[in-house]
N, C-alpha and C positions, 0 to 999 in steps of 0.2 A: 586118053588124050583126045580122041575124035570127041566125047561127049564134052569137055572143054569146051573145044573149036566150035560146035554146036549149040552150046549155052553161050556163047563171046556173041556167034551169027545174030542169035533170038534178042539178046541185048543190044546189038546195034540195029538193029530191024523193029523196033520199037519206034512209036510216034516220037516217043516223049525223049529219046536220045536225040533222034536228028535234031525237032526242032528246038534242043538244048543246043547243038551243036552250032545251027544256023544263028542261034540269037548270040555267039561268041563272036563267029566271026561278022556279022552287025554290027556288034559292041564295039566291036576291037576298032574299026570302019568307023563309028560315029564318034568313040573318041577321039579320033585325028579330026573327025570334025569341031568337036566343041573345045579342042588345045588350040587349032586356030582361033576359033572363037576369043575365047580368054586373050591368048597371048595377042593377036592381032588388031582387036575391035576396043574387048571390054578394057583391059589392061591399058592402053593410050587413054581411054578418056576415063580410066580413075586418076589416071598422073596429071590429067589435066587441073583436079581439084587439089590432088598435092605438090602441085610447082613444077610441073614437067618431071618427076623422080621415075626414072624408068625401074620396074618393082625386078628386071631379069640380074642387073647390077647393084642391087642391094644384100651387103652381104657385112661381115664383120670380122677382123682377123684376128685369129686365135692367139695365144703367145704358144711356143714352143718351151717343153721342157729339157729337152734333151739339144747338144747341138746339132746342126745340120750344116751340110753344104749351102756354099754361097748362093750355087744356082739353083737349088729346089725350089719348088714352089709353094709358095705362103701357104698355112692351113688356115683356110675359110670357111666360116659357117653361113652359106647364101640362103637365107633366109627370104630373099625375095623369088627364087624359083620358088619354096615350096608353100611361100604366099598364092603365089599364081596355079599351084597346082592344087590348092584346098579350093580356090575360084573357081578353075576347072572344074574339079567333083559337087562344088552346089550346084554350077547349072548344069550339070551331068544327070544330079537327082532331081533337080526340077524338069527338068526335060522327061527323063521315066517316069515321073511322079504322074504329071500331065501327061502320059502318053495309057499308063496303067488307069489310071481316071477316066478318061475316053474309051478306052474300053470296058471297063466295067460298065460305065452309065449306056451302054450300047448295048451290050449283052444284057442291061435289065428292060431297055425297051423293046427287045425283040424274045425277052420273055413273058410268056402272056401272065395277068396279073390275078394275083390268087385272091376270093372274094376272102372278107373278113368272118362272114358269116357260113357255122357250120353246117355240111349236107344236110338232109332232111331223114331222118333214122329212117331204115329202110320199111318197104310194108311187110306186115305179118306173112309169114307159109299160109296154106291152107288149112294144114294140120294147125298151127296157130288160132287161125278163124275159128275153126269146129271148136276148140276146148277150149274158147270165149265166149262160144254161143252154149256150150255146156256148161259153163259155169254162169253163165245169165239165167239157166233155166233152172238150173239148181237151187240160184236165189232164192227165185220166183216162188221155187218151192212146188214145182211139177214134176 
């Protein structure tokens, strides 16, 4: 059990946990930013081009099959929240799209850039040199 507890420590003590960890709670943090977004900004002025139709009350009622109590409440299919929640998730992905973009073209200009042309073969040993100037002299016929 202690060697568990041990393996758990080394896997939360790792880079790449924490800053999984941090970019959740981020995530979680900048989707309440971009719901505002949608529901606040963008959502008013796309109703502006559809007739003032507010998209959070667009919905459509189901019929029941079975009966129900007078006082229950309609079954609804709100198709306009998860209108606004697919809006949500594009600029969700465009926002990271452009965020992972920026970073990349950053990490490639602070990587130094590798020539196209290959090194130059390296020069011969010495031991190389002698049993080229032995085999020139051999030619030669000395």
């Amino acid at each position: 059990m202690k060697k568990f507890f041990e393996e758990f420590k080394s896997f939360i003590n790792r880079g790449n946990v924490l800053g999984l960890a941090v970019g959740v709670i981020i995530g979680g943090a900048f989707s309440n930013i971009t719901t505002s977004l949608t529901n606040d900004i963008i959502m008013p002025i796309v109703s502006i081009f559809l007739g003032g139709v507010d998209f959070s009350t667009m919905s459509v009622m189901l019929p029941t099959l079975f009966p129900v109590a007078e006082d229950a409440a309609p079954n609804m299919l709100n198709y306009g929240s998860f209108l606004s929640a697919v809006i949500n998730f594009l600029i969700l992905a465009l926002v990271v799209f452009c965020i992972v973009r920026a970073v990349n073209k950053a990490m490639s200009l602070a990587k130094p850039k590798q020539e196209d042309t290959p090194p130059p073969p390296p020069e011969p040993s010495n031991e190389e040199k002698l049993l080229m100037e032995i085999r020139d002299l051999l030619k030669e016929g000395r």
